[in-house]
N, CA and C of each residue as an Amber inpcrd file, in Angstrom:
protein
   627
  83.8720000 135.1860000  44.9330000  84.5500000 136.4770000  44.8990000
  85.2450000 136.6410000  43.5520000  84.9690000 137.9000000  42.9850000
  85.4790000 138.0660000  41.5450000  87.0680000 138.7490000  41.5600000
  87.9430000 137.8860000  40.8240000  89.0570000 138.2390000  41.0100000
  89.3710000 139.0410000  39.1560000  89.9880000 139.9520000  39.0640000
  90.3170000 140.8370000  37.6160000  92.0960000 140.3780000  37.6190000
  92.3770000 139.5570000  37.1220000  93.5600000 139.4220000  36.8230000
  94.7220000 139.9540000  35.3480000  95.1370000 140.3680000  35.8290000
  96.4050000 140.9950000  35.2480000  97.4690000 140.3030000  34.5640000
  97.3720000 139.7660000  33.8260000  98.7980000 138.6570000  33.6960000
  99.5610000 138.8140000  32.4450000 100.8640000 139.4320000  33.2720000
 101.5210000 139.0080000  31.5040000 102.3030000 138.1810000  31.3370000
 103.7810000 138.1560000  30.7140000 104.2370000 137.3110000  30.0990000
 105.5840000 136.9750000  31.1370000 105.7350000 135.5710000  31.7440000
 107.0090000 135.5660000  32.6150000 106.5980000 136.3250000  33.6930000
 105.2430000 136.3900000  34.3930000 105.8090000 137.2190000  35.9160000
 106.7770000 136.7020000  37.3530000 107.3300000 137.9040000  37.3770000
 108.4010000 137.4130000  38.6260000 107.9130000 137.2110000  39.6950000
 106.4860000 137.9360000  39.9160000 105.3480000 137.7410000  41.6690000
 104.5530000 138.3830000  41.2310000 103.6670000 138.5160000  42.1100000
 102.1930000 138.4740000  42.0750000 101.8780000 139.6450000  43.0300000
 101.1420000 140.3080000  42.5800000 100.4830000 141.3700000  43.6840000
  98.5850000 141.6260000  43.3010000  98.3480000 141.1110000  45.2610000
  97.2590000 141.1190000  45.3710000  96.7920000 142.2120000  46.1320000
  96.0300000 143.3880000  45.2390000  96.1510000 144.7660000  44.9870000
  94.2840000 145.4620000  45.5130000  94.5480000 146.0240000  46.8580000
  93.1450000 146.3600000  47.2320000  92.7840000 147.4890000  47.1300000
  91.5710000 147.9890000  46.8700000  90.9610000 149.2480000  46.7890000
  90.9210000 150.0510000  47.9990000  90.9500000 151.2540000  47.8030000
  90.5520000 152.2730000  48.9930000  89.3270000 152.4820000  49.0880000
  88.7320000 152.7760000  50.3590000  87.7940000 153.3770000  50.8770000
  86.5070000 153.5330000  50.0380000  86.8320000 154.8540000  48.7530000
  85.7220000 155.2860000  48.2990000  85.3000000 155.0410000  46.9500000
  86.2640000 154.4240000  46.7090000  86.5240000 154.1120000  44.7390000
  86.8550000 152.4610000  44.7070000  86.1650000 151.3970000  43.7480000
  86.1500000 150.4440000  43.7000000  87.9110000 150.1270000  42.7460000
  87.7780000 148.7220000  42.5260000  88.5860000 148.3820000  41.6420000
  88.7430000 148.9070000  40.3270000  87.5400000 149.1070000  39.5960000
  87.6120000 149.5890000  37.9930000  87.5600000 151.1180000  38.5940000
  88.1750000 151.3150000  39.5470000  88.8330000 153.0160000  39.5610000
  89.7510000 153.7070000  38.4500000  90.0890000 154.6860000  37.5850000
  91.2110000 154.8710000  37.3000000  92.6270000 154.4260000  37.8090000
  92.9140000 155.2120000  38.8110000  93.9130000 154.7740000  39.6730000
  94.1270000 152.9060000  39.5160000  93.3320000 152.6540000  40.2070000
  94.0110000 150.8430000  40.2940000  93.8120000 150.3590000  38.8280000
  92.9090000 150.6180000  37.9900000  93.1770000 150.4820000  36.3710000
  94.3520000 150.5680000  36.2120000  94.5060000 152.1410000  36.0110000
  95.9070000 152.0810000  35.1340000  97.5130000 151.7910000  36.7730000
  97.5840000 151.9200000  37.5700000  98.5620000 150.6240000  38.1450000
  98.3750000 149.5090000  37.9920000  97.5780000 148.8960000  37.5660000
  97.1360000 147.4880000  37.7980000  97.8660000 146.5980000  36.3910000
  97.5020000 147.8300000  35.5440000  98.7010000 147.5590000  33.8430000
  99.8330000 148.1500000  34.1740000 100.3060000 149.2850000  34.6320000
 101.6830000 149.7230000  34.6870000 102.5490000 148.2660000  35.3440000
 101.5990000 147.8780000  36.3100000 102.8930000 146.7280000  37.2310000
 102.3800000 145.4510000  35.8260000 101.5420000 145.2990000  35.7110000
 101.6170000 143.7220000  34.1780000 102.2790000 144.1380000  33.4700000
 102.9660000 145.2750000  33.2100000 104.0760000 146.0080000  31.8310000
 105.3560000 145.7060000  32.5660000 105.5350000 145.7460000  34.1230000
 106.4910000 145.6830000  35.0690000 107.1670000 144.4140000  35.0330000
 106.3390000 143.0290000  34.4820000 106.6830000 142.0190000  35.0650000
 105.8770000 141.2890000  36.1720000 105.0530000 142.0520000  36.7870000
 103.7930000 141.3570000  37.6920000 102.5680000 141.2500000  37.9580000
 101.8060000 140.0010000  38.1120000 101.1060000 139.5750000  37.7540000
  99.9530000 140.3550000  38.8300000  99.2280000 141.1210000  38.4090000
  98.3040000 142.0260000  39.3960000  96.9400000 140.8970000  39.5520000
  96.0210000 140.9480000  40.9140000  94.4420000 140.6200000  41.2040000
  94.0820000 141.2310000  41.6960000  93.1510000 141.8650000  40.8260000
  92.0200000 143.2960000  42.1130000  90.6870000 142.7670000  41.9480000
  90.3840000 143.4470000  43.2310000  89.4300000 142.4450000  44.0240000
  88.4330000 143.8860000  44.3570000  86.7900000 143.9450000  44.8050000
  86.3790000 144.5580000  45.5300000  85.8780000 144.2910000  46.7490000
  86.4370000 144.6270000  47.4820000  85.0340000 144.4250000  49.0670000
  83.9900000 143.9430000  49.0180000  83.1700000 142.9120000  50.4020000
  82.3300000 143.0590000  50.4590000  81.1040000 144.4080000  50.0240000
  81.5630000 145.2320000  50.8700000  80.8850000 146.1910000  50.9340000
  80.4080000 147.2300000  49.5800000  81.8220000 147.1420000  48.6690000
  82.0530000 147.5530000  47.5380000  80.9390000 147.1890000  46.4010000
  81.0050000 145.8860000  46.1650000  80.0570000 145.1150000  45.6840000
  78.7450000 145.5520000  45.9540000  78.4740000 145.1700000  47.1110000
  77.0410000 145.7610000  47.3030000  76.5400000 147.2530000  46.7240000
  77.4910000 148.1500000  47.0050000  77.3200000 149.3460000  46.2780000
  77.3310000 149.7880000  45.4170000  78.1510000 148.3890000  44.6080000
  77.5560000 148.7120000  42.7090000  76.7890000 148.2100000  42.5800000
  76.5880000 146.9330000  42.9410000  74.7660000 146.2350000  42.9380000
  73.7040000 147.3540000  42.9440000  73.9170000 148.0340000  44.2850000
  72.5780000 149.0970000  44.2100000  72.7990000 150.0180000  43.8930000
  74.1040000 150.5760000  43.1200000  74.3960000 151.6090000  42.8240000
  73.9870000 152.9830000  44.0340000  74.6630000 152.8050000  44.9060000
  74.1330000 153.3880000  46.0100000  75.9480000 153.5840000  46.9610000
  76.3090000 154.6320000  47.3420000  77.2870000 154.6730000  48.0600000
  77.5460000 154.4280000  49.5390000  78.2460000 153.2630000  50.0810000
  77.9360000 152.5230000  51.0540000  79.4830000 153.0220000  51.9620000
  79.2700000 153.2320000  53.2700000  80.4780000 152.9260000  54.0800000
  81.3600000 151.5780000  53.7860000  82.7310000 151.8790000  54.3120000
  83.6320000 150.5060000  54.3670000  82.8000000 149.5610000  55.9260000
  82.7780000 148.1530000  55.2780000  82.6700000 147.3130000  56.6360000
  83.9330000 147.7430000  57.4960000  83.5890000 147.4320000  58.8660000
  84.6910000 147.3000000  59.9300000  86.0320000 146.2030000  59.6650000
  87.2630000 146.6520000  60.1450000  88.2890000 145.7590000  59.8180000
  88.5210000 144.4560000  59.9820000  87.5830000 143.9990000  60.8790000
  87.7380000 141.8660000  60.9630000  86.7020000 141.5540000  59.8310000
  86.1010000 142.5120000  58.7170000  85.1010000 141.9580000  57.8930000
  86.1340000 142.2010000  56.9190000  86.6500000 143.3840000  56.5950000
  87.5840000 143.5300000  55.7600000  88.5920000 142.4190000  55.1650000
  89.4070000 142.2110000  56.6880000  90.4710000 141.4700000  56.6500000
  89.7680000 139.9070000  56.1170000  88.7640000 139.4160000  56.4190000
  88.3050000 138.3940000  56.0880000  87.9560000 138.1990000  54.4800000
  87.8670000 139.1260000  54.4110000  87.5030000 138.9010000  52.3720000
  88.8960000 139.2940000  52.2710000  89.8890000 140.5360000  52.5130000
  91.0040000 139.9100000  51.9770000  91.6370000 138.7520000  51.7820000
  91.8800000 137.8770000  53.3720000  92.4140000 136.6550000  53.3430000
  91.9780000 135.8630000  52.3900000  90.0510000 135.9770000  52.5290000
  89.4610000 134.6780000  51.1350000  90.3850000 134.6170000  49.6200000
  90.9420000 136.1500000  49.5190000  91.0150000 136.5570000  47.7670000
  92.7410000 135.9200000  48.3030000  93.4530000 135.2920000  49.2730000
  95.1700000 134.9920000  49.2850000  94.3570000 133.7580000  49.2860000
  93.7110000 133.0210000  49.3320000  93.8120000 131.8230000  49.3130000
  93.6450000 131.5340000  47.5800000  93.1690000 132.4930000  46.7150000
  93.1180000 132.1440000  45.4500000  94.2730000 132.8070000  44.6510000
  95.4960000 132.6750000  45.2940000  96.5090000 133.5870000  44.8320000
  97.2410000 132.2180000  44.0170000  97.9740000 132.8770000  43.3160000
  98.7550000 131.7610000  42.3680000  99.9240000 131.1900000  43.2330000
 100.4820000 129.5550000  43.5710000 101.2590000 129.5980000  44.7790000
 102.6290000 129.0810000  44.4410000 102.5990000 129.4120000  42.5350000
 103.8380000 129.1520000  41.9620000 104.1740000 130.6010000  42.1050000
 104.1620000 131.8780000  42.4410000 104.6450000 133.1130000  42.1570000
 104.8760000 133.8080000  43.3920000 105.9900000 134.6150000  44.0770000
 105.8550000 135.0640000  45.3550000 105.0500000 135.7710000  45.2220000
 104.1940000 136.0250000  46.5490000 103.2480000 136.5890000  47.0380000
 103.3760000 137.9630000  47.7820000 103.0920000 139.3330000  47.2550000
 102.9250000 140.1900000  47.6510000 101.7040000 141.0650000  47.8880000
 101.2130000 141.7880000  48.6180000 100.1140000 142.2050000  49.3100000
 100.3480000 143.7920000  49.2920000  98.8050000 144.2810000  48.9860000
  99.0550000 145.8510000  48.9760000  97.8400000 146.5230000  48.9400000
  97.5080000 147.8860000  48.6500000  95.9120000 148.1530000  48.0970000
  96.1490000 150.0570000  48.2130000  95.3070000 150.9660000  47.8030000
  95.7120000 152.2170000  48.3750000  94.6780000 152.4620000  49.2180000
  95.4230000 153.4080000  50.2780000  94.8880000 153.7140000  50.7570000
  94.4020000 153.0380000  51.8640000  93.0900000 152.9160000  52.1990000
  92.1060000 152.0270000  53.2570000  92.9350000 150.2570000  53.0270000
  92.7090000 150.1760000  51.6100000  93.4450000 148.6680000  51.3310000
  94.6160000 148.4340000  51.1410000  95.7640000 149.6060000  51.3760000
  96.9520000 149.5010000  51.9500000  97.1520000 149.2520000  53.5810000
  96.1150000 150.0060000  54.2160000  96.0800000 149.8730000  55.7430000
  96.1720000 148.2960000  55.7370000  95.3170000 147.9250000  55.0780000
  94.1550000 146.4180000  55.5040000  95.2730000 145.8770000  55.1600000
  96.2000000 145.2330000  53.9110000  96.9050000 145.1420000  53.4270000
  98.1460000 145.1470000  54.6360000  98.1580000 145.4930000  55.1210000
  99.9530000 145.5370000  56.7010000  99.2080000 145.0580000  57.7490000
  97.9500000 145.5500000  58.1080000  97.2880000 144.9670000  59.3150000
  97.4050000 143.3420000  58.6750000  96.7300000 142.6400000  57.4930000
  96.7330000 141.2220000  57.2770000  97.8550000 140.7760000  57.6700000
  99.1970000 141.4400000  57.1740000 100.5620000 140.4450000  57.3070000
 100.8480000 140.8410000  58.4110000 100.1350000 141.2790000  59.1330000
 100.4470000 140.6570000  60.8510000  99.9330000 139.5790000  61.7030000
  99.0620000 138.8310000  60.6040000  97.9830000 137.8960000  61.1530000
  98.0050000 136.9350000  60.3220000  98.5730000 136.8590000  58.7740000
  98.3780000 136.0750000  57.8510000  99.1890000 135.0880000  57.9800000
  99.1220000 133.5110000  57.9510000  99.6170000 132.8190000  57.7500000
 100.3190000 132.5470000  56.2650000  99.7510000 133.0080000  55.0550000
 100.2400000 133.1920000  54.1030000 101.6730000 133.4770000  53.8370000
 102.2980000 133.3740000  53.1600000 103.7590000 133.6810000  52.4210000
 103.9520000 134.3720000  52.4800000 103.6030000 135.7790000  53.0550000
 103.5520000 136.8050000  51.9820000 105.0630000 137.4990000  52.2680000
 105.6690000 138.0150000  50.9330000 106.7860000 138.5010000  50.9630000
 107.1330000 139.9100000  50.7400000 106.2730000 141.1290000  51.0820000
 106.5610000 142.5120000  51.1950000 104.9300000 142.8100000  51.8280000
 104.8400000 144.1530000  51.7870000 103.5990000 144.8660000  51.6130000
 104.1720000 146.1600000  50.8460000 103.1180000 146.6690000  50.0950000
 103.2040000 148.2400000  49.7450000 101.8580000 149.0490000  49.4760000
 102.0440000 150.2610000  50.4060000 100.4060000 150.7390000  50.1900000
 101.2640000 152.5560000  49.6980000  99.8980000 152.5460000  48.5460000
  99.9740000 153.5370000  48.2990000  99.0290000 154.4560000  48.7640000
  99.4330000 155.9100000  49.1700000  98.6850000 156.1700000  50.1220000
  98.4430000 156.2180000  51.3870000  99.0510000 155.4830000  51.8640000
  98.9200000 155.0980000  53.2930000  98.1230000 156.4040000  54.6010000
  96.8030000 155.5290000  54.7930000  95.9530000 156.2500000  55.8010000
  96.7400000 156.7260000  57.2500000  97.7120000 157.6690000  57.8750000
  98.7660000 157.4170000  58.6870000  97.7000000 158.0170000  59.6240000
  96.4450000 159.0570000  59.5470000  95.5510000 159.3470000  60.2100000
  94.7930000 160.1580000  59.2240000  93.2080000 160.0250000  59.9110000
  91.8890000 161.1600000  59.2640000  92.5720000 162.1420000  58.9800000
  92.2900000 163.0650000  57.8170000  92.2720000 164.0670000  57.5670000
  92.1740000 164.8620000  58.6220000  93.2320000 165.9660000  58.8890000
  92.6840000 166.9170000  59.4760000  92.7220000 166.4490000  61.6000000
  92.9990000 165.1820000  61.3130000  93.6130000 164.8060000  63.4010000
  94.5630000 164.0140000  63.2410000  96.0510000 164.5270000  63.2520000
  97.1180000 164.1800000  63.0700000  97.4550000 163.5600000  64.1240000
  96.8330000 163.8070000  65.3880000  96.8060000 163.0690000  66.4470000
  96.3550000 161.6470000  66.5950000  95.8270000 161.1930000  65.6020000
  94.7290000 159.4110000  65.7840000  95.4940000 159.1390000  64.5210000
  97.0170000 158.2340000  65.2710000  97.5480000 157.5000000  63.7630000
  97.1080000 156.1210000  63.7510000  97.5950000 155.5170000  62.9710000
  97.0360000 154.4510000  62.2790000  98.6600000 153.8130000  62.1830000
  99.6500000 153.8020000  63.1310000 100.5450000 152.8190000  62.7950000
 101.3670000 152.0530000  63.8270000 100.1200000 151.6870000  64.9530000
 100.9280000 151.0350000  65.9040000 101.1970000 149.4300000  65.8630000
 100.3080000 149.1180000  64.4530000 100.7580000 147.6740000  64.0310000
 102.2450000 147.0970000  63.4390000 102.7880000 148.4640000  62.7990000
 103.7890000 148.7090000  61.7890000 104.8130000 147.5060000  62.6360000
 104.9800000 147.9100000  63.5590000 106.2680000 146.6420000  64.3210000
 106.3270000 145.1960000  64.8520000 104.9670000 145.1740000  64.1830000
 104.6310000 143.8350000  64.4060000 104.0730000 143.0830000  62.6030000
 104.8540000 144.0610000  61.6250000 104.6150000 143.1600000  60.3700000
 105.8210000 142.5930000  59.8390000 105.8780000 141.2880000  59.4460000
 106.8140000 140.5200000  59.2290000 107.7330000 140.4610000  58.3990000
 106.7650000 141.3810000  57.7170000 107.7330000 141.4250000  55.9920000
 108.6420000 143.0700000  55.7560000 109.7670000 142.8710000  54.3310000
 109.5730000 144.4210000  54.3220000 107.9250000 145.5310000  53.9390000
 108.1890000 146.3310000  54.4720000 106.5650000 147.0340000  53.7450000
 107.3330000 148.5680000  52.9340000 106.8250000 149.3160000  52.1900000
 107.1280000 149.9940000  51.1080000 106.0550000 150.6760000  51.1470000
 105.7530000 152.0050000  51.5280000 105.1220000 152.8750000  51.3870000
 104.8990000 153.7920000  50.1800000 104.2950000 154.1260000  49.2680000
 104.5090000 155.1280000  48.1220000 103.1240000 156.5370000  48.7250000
 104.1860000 157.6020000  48.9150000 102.9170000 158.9740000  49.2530000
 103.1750000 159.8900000  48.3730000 102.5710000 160.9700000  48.4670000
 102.4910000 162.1360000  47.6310000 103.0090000 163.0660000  48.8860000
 103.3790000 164.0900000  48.5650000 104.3010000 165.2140000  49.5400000
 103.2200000 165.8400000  50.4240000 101.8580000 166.3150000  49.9520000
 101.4420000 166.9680000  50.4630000  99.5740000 166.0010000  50.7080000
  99.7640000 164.7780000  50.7150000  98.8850000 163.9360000  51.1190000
  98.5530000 164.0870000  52.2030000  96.7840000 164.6040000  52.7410000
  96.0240000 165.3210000  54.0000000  96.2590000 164.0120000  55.0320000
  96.5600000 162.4390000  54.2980000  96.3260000 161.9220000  55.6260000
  97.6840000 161.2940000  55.7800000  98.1440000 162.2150000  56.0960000
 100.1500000 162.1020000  56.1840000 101.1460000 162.5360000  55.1580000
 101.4040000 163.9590000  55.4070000 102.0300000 164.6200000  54.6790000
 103.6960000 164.5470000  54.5790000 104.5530000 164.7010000  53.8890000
 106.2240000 164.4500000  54.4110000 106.5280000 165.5590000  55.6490000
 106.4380000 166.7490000  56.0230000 106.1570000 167.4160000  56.5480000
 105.8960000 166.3300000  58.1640000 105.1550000 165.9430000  57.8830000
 104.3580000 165.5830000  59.3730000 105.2290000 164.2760000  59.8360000
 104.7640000 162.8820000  58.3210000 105.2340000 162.1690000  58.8690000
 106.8150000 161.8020000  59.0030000 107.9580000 162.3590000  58.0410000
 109.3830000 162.4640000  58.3920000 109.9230000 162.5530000  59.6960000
 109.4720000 163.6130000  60.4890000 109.9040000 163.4620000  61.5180000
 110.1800000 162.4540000  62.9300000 108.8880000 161.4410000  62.5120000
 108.3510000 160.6170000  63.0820000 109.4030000 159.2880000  63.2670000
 109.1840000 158.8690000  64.6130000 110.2140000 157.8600000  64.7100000
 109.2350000 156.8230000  65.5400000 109.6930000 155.4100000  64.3060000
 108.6950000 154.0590000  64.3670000 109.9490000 152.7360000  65.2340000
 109.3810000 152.1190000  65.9700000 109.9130000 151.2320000  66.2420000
 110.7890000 150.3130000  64.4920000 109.5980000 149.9810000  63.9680000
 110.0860000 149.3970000  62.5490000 109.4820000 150.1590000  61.4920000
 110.3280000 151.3840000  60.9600000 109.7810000 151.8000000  59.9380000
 109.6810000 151.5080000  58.5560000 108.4460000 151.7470000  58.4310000
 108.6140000 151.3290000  56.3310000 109.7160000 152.1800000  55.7230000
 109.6160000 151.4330000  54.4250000 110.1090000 152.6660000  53.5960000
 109.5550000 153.0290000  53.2350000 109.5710000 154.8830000  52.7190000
 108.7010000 155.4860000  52.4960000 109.2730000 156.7030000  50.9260000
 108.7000000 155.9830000  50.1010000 108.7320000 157.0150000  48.6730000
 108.1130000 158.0660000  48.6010000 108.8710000 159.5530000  48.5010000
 107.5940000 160.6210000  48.5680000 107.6750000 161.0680000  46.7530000
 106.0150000 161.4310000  46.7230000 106.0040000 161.7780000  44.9470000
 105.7840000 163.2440000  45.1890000 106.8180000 163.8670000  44.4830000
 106.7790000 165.3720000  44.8040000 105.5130000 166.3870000  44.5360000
 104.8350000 166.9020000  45.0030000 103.7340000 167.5790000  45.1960000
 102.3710000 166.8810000  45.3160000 102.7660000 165.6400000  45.4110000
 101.6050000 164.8880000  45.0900000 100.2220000 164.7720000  46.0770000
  99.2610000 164.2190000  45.9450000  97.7010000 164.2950000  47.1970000
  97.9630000 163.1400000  47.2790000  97.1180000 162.6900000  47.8060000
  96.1330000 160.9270000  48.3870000  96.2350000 160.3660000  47.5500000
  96.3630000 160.5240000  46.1570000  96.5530000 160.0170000  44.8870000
  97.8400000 159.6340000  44.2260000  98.9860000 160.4950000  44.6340000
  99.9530000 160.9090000  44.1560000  99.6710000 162.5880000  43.1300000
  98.5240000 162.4920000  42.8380000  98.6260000 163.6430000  41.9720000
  98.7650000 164.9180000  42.0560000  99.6450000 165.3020000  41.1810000
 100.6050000 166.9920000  42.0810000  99.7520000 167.4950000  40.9840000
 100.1020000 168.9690000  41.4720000  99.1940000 170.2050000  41.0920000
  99.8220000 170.7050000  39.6170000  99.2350000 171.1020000  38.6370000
  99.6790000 171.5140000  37.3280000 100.9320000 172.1650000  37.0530000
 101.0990000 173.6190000  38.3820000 101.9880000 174.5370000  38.4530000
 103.2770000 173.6420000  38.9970000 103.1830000 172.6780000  39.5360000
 104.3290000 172.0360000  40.2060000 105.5430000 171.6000000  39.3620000
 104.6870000 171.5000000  37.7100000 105.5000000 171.1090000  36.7350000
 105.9130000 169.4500000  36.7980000 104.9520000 169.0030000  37.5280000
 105.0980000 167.6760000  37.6070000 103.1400000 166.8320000  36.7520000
 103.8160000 165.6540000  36.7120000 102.2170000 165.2890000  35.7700000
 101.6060000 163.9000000  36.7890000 100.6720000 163.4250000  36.5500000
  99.9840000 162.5860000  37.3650000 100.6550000 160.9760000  37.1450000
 100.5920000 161.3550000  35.4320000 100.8630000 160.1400000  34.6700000
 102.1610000 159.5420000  34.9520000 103.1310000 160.6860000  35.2110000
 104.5350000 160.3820000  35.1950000 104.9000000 159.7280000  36.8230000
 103.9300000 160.6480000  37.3160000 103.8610000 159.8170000  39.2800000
 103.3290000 158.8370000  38.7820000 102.3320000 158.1230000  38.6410000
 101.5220000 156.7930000  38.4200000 102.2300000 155.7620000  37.7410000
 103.4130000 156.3360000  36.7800000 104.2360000 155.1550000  36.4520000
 105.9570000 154.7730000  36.9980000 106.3300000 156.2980000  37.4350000
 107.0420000 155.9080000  38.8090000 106.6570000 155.2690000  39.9200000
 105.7610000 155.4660000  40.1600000 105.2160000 154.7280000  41.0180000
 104.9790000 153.1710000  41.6020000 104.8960000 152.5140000  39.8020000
 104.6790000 151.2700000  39.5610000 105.9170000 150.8270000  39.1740000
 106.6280000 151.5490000  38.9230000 108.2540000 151.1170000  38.7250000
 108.6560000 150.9350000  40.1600000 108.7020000 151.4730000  41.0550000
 108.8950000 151.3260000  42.4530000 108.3110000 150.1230000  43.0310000
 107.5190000 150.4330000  43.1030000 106.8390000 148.6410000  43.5750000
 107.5580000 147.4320000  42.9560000 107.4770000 147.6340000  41.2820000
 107.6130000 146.3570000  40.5700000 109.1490000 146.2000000  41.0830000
 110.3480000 147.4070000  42.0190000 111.8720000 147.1140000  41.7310000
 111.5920000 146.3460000  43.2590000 111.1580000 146.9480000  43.7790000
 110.2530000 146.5070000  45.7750000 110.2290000 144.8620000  45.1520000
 109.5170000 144.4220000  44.4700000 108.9010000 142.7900000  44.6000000
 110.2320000 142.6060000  43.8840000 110.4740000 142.7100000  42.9490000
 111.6610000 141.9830000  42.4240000 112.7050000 141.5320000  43.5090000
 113.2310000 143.0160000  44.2850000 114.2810000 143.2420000  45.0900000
 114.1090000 141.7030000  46.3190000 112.8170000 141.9710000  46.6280000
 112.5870000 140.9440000  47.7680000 111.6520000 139.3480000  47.1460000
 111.5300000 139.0730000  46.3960000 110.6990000 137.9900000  45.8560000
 111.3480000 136.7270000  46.4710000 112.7970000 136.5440000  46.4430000
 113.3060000 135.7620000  46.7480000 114.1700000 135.2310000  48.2550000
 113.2400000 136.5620000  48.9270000 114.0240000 136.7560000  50.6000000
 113.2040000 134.9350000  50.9600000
């Protein structure tokens, strides 16, 4: 399994950083977070899926495997984690899900989660969420969304009351991406490195729980 490591100088922890759904690792998005948090102080590994892989092999666009295939190549890529650095876990999106579902099962260290993105349900059936694991993860977890993100908007999910809730960062006007709309007077770039400032204050804050 090919790991893309991130490393700069003195990191305080480590974040092992998964792709979403439809866009591999050498995505924009996990590109440029993947340097915003090595500028942060932490040491990033992005990884692609089984499934991922195969679909640049054939250059051919493939569904995500099911979640016990998932979770299983995640776990493989924590066993090659560095085990001098705390260990934090994350991914957007699909590999933020995967990412909170693991640290409910992982024997690993791991000392936060944070997904950006977070799948809270499909587009469009606000009814089929995706967070009845949330109270059964061990660590703190750290959510980063965009305001008006289709698969859990602030709107929808604020109101919502979790046995153990994350915390949850909203990026003002932002999509699935974080990225807000031109007129909003907000920029993509400036979410994408707030963004990574948030996380990198998240691992710092807790590295040493």
């Amino acid at each position: 399994m090919t790991i893309q490591w991130f490393k700069g100088e003195k990191p305080v922890a480590q974040f092992i950083f998964a792709h979403g759904a439809g866009a591999g690792s050498d995505s924009d998005f996990m590109q440029t977070m993947a340097q915003h948090l090595c500028e942060q102080g932490i040491q990033v590994a992005l990884f692609d899926f089984d499934y991922m892989q195969q679909a640049k092999a054939l250059n051919k666009r493939r569904p995500p495997d099911r979640a016990p295939k998932l979770l299983d190549c995640f776990a493989n890529i924590l066993e090659q984690s560095d085990d001098k650095l705390p260990l934090f876990i994350g991914g957007k999106s699909m590999g933020g899900r995967m990412a909170s579902m693991l640290a409910t099962q992982s024997a690993a260290p791991i000392k936060g989660v944070i997904a950006m993105g977070y799948p809270f349900h499909p587009p469009g059936k606000p009814d089929k969420l995706r967070t009845d694991h949330f109270s059964e993860i061990p660590c703190p977890f750290l959510i980063l969304q965009g305001e008006r993100d289709t698969f859990g908007n602030q709107a929808e999910i604020t109101p919502m009351q979790f046995d153990k809730a994350p915390s949850i960062i909203w990026f003002a006007d932002g999509d699935h991406s974080l990225k807000p709309r031109k007129k909003s007077g907000f920029s993509e770039q400036q979410h994408l490195l707030d963004a990574a400032k948030c996380a990198a204050q998240f691992m710092q804050e807790h590295c040493h729980d």
